[in-house]
C-alpha positions, 0 to 999 in steps of 0.5 A: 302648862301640864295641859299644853305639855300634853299636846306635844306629842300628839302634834308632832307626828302630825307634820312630817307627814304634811313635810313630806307631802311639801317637801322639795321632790314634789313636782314643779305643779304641786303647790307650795304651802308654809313650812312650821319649823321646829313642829315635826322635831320637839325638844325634849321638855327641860324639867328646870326651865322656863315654862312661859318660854316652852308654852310661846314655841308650843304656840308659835308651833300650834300658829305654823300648823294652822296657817298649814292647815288654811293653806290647804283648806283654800287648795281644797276649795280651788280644787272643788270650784274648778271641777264645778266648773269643768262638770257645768261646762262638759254637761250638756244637761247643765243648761235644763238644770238651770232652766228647771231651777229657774222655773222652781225658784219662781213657783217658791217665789209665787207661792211664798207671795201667795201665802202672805196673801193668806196670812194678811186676809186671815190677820184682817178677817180676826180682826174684823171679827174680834169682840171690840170690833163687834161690839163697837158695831152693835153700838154703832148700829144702836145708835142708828136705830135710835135715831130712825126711831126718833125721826119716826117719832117725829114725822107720827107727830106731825102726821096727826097735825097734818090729819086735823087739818086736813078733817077740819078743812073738808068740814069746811069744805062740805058746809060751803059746797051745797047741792045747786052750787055750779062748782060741784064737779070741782068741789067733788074733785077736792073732797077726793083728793082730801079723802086720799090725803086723809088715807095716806096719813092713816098708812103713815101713822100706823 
């Protein structure tokens, strides 16, 4: 109660000076705001009475003042948008201002999309270049070579059976071609080709 008390006297010179800005000698243009009745004149605190019925007029004092002070916020406001108006509409460099904040507003647009481009390229690439990612890679590819090496494996093994067959079929070639037989030509032609088979095999088992 002390404190709202206090209150009082700094409030009460506030509003006849907004009474006297509203008052009815004002022009039929000015606008007209609510009036706060009983702001401008507070009664005198009665040391015997009811606190609780001082602190409401206190409030519906302090209610009226701020619907005043809305009033002339929404005044204010209305003012300023209409000399925006007037200062677009009687500037003639209003329309290149607008062009120019255009063009501004699209290079941010492009530059902003630009940049999430760059971000989403560095997020892939440190990811793509993370320890786990490595190493699964590294393991991927060891287990590739194992199985190249397997197959080589394989494919030597069955190069030198294919090497002994092919020894063991000149040998017999050789001991059924003799020197007055009339398929010498041919004979010679297919020792030839088992040489180059022979060689190839070599290549492959090295």
């Amino acid at each position: 109660v002390d404190g709202v008390l206090r209150l009082v006297p700094t409030l009460s010179p506030v509003l006849p000076g907004t009474q006297d800005r509203f008052s009815p000698n004002t022009t039929a243009s000015s606008p007209s705001y609510p009036s706060s009745p009983g702001l401008s004149s507070p009664r005198p605190s009665d040391p015997h009475a009811d606190p609780t019925l001082h602190i409401q007029q206190l409030q519906l004092q302090i209610e009226g003042q701020h619907k005043v002070i809305l009033n002339l916020q929404r005044q204010l406001r209305k003012k300023s948008l209409s000399s925006e108006l007037l200062s677009v509409t009687s500037d003639p460099i209003a329309g290149e201002e607008e062009e120019e904040m255009k063009m501004m507003k699209a290079q941010i647009t492009k530059l902003s999309t630009e940049l999430e481009r760059e971000r989403n390229l560095n997020r892939s690439s440190s990811q793509a270049g993370s320890p786990s990612r490595i190493e699964s890679l590294v393991q991927s590819q060891a287990r590739e070579l194992c199985e190249l090496r397997e197959q080589i494996r394989v494919s030597r093994g069955l190069g030198v059976e294919q090497r002994k067959q092919l020894l063991e079929l000149r040998r017999a070639l050789e001991e059924l071609l003799q020197p007055n037989n009339m398929h010498s030509v041919q004979g010679s032609q297919l020792r030839e080709q088992l040489d180059h088979s022979l060689s190839l095999l070599e290549k492959l088992e090295q």
